[in-house]
C-alpha positions as CSV (number, residue, x, y, z in Angstrom):
1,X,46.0,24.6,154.1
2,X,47.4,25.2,150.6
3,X,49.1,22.0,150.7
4,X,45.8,20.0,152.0
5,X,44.4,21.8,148.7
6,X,47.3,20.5,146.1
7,X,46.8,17.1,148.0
8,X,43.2,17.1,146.9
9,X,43.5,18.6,143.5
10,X,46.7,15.8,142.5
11,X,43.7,12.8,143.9
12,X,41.0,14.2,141.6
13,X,43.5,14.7,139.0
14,X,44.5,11.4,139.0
15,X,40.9,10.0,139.4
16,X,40.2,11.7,136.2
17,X,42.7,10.9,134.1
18,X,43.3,6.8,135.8
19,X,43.8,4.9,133.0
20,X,43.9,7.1,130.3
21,X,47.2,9.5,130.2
22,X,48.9,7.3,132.4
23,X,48.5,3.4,131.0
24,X,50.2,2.1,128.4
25,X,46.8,1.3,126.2
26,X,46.3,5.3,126.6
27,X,50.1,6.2,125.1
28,X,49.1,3.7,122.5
29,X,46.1,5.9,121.3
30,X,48.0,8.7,121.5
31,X,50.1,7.3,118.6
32,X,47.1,5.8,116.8
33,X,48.3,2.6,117.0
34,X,45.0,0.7,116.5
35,X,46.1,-2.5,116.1
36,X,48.3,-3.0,119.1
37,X,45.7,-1.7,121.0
38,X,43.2,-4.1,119.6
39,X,45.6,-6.7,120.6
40,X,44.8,-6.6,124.4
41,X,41.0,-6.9,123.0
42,X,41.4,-10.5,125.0
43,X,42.3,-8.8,127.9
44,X,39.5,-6.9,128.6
45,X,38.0,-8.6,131.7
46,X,41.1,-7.5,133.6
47,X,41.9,-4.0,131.9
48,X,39.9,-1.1,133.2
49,X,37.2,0.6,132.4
50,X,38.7,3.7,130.1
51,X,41.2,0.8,128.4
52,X,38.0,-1.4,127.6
53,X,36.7,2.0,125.7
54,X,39.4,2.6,124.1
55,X,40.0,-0.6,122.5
56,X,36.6,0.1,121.5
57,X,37.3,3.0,119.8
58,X,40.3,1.6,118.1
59,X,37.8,-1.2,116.7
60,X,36.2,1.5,115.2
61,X,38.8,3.1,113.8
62,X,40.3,0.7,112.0
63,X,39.8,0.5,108.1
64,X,37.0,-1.8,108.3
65,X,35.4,-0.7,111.6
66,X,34.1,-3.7,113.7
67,X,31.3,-2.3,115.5
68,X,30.3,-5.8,117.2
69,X,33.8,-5.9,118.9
70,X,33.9,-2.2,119.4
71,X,30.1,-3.1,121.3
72,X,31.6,-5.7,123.7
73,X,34.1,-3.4,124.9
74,X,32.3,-0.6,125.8
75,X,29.6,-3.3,127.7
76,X,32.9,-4.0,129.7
77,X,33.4,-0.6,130.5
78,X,30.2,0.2,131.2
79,X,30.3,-2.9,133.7
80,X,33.3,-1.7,135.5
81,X,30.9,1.6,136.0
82,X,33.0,4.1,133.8
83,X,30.0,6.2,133.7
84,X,30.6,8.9,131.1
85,X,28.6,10.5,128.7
86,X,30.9,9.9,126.1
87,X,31.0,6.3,126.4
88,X,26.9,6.3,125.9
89,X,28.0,8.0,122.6
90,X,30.5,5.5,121.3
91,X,28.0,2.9,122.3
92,X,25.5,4.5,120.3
93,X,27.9,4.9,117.0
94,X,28.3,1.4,117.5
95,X,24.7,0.1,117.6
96,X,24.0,2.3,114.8
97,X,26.5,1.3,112.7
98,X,25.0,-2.3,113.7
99,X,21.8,-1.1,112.6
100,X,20.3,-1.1,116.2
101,X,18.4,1.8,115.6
102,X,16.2,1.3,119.1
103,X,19.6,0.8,121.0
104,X,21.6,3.8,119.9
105,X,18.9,6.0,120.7
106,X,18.4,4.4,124.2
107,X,22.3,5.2,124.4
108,X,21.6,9.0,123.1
109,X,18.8,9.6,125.7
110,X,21.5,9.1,128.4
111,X,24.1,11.3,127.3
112,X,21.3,13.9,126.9
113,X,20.4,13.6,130.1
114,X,23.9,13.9,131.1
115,X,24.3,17.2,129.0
116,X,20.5,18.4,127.8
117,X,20.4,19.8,123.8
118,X,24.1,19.3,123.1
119,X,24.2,19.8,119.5
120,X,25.9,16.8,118.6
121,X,23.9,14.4,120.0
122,X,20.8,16.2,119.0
123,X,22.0,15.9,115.3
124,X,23.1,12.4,115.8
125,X,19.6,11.3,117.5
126,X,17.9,13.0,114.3
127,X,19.4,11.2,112.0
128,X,18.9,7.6,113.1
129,X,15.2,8.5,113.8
130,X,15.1,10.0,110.1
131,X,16.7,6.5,109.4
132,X,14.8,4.2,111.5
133,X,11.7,6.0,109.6
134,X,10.7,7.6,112.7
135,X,10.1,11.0,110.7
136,X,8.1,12.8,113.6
137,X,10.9,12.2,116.1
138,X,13.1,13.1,113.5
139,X,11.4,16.2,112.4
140,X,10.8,17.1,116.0
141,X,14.6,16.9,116.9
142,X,15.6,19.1,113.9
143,X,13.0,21.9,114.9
144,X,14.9,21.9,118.3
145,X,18.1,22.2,116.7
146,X,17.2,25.1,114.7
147,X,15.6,27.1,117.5
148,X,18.9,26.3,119.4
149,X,21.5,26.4,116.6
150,X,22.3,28.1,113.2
151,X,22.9,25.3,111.6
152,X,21.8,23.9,108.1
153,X,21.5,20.6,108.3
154,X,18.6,20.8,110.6
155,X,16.7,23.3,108.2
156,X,17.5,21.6,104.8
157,X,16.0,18.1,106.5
158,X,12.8,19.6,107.9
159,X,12.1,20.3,104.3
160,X,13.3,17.0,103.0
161,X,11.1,15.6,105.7
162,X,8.0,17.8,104.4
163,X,8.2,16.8,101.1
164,X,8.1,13.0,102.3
165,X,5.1,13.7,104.0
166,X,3.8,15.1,101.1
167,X,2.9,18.8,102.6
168,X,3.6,20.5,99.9
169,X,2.7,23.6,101.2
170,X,5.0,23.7,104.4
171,X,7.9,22.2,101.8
172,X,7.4,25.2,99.7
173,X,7.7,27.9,102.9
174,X,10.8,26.1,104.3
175,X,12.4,26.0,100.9
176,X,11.7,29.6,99.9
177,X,13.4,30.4,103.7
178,X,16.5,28.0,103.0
179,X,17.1,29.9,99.4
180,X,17.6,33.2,101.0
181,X,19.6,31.2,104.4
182,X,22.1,29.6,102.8
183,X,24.8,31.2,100.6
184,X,24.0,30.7,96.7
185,X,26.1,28.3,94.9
186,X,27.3,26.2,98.1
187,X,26.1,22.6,99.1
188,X,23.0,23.0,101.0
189,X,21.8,25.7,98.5
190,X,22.1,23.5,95.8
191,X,20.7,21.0,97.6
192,X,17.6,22.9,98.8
193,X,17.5,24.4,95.3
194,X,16.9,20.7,93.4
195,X,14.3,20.7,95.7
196,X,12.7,23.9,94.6
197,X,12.9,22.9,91.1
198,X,11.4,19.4,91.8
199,X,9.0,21.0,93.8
200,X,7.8,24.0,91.8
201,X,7.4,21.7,88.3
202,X,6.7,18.2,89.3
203,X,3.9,19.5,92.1
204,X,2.7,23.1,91.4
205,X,3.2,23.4,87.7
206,X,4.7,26.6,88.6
207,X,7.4,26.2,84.9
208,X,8.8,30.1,85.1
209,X,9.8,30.0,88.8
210,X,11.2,25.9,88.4
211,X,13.2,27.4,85.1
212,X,14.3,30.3,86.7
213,X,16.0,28.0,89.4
214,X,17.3,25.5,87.3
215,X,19.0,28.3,85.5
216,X,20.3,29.7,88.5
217,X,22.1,25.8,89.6
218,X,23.5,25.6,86.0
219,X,25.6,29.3,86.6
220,X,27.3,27.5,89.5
221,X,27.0,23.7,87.3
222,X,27.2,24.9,83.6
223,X,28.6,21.4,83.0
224,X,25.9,18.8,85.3
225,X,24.0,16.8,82.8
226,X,21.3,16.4,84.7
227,X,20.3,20.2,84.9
228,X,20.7,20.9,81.3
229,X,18.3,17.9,80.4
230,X,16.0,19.7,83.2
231,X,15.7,22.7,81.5
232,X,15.3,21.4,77.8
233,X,12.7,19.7,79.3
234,X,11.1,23.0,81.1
235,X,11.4,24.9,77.9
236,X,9.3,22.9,76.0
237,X,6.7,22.7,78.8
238,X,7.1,27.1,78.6
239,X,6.7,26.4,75.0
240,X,10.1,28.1,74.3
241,X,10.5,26.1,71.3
242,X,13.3,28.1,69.9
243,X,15.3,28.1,73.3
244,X,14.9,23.9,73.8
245,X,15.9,23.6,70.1
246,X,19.0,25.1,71.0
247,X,19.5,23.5,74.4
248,X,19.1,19.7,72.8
249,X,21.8,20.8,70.0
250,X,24.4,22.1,72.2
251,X,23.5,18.6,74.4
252,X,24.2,16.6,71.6
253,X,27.5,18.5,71.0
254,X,28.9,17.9,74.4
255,X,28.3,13.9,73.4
256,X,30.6,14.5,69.9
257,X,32.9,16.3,72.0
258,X,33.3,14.3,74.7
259,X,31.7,15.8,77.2
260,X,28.8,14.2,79.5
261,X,29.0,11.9,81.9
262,X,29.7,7.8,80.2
263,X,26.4,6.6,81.2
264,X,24.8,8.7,78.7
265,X,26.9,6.7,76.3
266,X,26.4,3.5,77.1
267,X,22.0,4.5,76.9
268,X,22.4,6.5,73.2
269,X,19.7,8.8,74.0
270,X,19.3,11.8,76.3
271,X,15.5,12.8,77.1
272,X,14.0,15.8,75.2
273,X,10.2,15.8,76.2
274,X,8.0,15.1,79.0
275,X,4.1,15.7,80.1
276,X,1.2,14.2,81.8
277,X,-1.4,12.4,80.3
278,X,-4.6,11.6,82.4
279,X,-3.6,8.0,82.9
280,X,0.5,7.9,82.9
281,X,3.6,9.9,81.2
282,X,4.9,11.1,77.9
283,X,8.7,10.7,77.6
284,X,10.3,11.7,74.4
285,X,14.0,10.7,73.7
286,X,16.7,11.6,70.9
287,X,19.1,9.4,69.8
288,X,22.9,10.3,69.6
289,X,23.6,8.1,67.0
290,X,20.5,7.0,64.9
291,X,22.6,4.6,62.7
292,X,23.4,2.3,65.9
293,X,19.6,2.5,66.7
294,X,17.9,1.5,63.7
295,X,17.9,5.2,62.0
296,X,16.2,5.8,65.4
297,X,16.6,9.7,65.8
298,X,13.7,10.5,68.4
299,X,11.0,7.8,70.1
300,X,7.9,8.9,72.3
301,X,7.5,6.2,75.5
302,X,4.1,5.9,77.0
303,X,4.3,5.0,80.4
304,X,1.7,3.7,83.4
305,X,1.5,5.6,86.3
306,X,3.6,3.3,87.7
307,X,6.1,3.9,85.4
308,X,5.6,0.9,83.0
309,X,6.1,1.5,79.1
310,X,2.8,0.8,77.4
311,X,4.0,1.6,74.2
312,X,6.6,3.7,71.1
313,X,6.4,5.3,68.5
314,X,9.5,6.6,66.5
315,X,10.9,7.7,63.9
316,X,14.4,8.6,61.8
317,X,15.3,10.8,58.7
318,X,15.9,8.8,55.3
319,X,17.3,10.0,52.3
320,X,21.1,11.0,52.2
321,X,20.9,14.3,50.2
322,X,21.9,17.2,51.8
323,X,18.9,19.2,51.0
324,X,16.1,18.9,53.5
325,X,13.8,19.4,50.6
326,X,14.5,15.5,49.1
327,X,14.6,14.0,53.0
328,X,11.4,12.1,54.8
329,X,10.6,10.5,58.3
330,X,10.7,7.0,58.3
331,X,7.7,6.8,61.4
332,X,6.6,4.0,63.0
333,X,3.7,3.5,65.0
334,X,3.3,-0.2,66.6
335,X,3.3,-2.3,63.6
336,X,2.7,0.3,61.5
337,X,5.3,1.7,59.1
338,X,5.0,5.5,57.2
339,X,6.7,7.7,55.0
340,X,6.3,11.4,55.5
341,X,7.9,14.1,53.8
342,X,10.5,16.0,56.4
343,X,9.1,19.4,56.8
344,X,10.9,19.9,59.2
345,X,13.7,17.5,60.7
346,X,14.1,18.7,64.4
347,X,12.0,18.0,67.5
348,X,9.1,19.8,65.8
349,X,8.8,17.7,63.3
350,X,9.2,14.7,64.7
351,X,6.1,15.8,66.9
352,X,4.1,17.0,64.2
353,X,4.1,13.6,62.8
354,X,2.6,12.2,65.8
355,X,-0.8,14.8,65.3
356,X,-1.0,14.0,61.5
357,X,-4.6,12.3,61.0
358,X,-4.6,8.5,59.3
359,X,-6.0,10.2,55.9
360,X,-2.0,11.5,55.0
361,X,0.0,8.6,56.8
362,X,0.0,5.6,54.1
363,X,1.4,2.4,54.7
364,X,4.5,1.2,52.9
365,X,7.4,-1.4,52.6
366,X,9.2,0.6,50.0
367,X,11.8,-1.9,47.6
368,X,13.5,1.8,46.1
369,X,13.2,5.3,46.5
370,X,13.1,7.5,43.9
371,X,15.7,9.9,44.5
372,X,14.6,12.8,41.9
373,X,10.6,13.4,43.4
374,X,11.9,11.1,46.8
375,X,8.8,9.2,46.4
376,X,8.1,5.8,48.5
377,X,8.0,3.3,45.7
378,X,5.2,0.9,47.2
379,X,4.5,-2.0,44.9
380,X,5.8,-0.7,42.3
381,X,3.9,2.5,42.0
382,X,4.2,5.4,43.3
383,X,2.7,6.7,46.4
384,X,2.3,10.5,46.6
385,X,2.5,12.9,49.9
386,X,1.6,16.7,49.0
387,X,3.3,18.3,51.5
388,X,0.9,21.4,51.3
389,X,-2.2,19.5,52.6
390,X,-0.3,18.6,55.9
391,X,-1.6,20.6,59.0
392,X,0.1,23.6,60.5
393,X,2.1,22.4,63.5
394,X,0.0,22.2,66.6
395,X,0.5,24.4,69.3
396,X,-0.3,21.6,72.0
397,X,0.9,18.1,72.1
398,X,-2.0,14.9,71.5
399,X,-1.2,12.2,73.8
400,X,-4.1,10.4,73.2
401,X,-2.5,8.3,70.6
402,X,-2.0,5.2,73.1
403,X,-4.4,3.5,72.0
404,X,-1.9,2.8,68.7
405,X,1.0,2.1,70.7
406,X,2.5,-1.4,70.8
407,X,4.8,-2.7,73.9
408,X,8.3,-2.2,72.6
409,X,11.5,-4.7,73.7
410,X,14.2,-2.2,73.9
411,X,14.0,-0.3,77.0
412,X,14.5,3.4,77.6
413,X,17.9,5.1,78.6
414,X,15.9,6.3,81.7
């Protein structure tokens, strides 16, 4: 009886395993010798089912995977009725990678049915929904996978998937839950805590919980660029003026130093300003170097809604004495050209020029300066600013001035 048993066991055995331990295509794989195997490719109307496969595979393995040849192989195999669930699944890698989105879940359908809510083919099936646009399959699958599994994937794209859809308020709950799920500082918090700061400032106008996060990613990212522009940009819309002061300064000292990222090098300017108007965007920029940019040191961008510029103005410090007192703006406003005594040569200023009324902004084309009273010199008289009838700073910005914009032909390090 025993013997009948070993009989038995030795033929399934060696139904099993036909063609894969035992041919020479199989050893081959073993070894990861791709392109030998890929040399029987021509074969493969005489080789067997589990060789056909695995020529397939090694197709896909190469450098350069070739999915199209990888696809006839495993149509060879499945012809030869080698009827395994992993073969549905190479199929599917291969239509995907072919961008037969319809196909690869077809494929995925049938190894689910061979082995319900495995979690790789869930996860798989997701993402080429997510990818084929089919966001309610998609979304639908990852709920599955995150009753089933404890995974992150699945609850960082439900929220990606929510904020595509625009419900906000579901984006907000899942994002709030993934802050406290995953462990602060790694990957998918990160991730999920862009998202919160995008979220909470660009949609609620929530600025103290958006800071507060983008604070948090730059204790793990002290050095990421794009984070420390975020939050001299959130500290001027908290009105933190000393704080954002001090944030574009140390921004500008990475540059002399050598320390952002080279496309910020090849643009000259790093953004310092942003807020709604009713119809479009106010971006303000400062220049690294205002000498390369025609004594550029900060220029306000008016763009569409759809993000086209409509118009500049900007402006850069003349005057080459050290004391602040004998500097002025050089501000320019479409066609328009003013001198304006520097008050105050930061940010601040630059926006305070942009709320001074016509009656103190005159008009010149100045031939000399004269360095003892730093007077414009317009036509060869003297043109006066009293510094004590300009207006105290305002508290909020004027974008209104639009209307005086002109379209400008450099374009924005955006």
């Amino acid at each position: 009886m025993k013997r009948r048993q070993l009989i038995l066991f030795l033929l399934l055995f060696g139904a099993v395993f036909q063609g894969s331990g035992q041919s020479y295509i199989s050893r081959l794989w073993n070894t990861k010798k791709y392109s030998e195997i890929i040399e029987y490719s021509p074969k493969g109307q005489s080789l067997s089912g589990q060789d056909n496969v695995l020529i397939g595979r090694s197709y896909m393995s190469l450098e350069t995977p070739q999915p199209t040849d990888a696809l006839r192989h495993y149509d060879l195999a499945i012809s030869k009725r080698w009827q395994r669930e992993d073969l549905y699944f190479f199929r599917s890698e291969a239509n995907y990678a072919l961008g037969y989105f319809n196909e690869a879940l077809v494929d995925l359908e049938v190894c689910l049915q061979m082995r319900p809510n495995y979690q790789k083919y869930l996860l798989f099936k997701a993402a080429i929904a997510y990818e084929k646009g089919d966001k309610t399959l998609a979304y639908n699958t990852y709920d599955i996978l995150c009753d089933l599994y404890e995974k992150q994937v699945p609850f960082y794209m439900m929220a990606v998937i929510s904020l595509e859809r625009e419900n906000y308020y579901k984006a907000q709950q899942q994002i709030d839950a993934n802050m406290l799920r995953f462990e602060r500082g790694k990957e998918f918090w990160t991730f999920t805590a862009e998202q919160q700061v995008d979220l909470e400032w660009r949609v609620y106008k929530d600025y103290p919980k958006a800071l507060k996060t983008q604070d948090a990613l730059l204790s793990y990212h002290s050095d990421n660029a794009q984070y420390l522009i975020n939050r001299i940009l959130l500290l001027r819309l908290e009105q933190q003026d000393s704080l954002a002061l001090s944030a574009e300064n140390d921004f500008q000292d990475r540059y002399n130093t050598n320390r952002i990222p080279l496309d910020y090098y090849k643009k000259g300017n790093f953004q310092v300003g942003q807020y709604n108007r009713d119809n479009g965007v106010v971006e303000d920029y400062r220049f690294f170097r205002p000498k390369l940019n025609n004594d550029t040191k900060y220029a306000r961008y008016y763009l569409s809604e759809g993000g086209k510029v409509m118009g500049k103005h900007w402006a850069g410090l003349t005057g080459k004495a050290k004391d602040t007192a004998l500097r002025y703006w050089n501000f320019h406003r479409g066609e328009e050209n003013f001198a304006v005594p520097a008050v105050d040569t930061s940010y601040t200023g630059f926006v305070f020029l942009l709320e001074l009324p016509d009656s103190l902004l005159q008009p010149f084309r100045p031939r000399a300066i004269d360095t003892i009273s730093l007077v414009p010199v317009i036509d060869d008289e003297r043109t006066l600013i009293d510094s004590t009838q300009l207006p105290v700073v305002p508290v909020e910005l004027d974008t209104t001035q639009s209307s005086k914009a002109v379209l400008p032909e450099d374009t924005i390090g955006r």
